[in-house]
N, C-alpha and C positions, 0 to 999 in steps of 0.2 A: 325341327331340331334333330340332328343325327343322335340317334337310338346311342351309340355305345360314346358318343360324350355326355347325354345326358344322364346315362350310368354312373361315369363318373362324376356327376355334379355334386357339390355338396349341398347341405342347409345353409343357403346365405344367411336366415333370416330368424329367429326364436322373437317374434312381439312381445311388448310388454306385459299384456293381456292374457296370452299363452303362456308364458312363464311363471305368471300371479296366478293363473289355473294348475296349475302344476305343483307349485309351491304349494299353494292351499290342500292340497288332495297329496301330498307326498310322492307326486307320481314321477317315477324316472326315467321308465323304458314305456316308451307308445309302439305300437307295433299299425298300422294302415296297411288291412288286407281289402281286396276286391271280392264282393259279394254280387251273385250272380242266381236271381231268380225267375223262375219261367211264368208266367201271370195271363195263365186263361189263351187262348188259340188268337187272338186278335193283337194283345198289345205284345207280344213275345214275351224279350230277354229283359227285366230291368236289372240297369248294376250300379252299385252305391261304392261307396271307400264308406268305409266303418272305421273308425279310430276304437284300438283296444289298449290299454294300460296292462298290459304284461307281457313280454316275450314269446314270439310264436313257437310253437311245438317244433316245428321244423323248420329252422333259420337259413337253411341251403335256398331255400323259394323267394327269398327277399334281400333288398340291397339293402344292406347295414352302413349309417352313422352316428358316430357320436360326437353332439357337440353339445358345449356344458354343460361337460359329465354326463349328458342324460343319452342314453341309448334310443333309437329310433330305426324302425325296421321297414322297410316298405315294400309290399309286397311286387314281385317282377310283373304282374299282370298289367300296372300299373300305368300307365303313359307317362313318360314325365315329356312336359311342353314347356317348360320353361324355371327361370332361378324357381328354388326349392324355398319355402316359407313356414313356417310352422305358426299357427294362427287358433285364434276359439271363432265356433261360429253358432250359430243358435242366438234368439231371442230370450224362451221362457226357460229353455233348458241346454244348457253351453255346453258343448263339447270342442275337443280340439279337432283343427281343420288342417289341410295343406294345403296352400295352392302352390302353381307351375304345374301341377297334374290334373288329367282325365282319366274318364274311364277309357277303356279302348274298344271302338265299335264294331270292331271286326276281331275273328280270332287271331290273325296274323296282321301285326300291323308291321 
């Protein structure tokens, strides 16, 4: 998928499941930043997407939308691969998920 239309994609999607997690917890602005830790000389680089409930300190580093009403920030490190989803994911303890994105395994993709 080309880098600068998936820029402009939007959230096709807020599940049911994700909106009832939201609702319950008052939450309105998710913010999905790229977490990037080094782990011992063997396994390298791991990186996670972390979902945060509050607005990032610095909103220039992330593509911003809002869709019903609720603010959503994601961080540009991001990969987006495909329509944009807003989901819960976890078993014993749910947090919210995206899919269409990865992390990105090189620094320049």
């Amino acid at each position: 998928m080309d880098r600068v239309y998936a820029m402009e994609t939007s959230i096709q999607k807020i599940t049911d499941a994700a909106r009832k997690f939201m609702d319950e917890r008052g939450i309105d602005t998710i913010t999905f930043r790229l977490i990037e830790e080094t782990m011992g000389c063997c396994v390298g680089v791991v990186k996670e997407i972390e979902p945060l409930y509050e607005a990032p300190a610095d909103a220039s580093q992330y593509l911003y939308f809002k869709v019903e009403g609720r603010h959503i920030f994601i961080s540009r490190k991001i990969r987006i691969i495909g329509p944009l989803k807003l989901t819960t994911e976890g078993l014993w303890k749910k947090r919210l998920g995206l899919s269409g994105v990865t992390v990105p395994l090189l620094k320049d993709w």
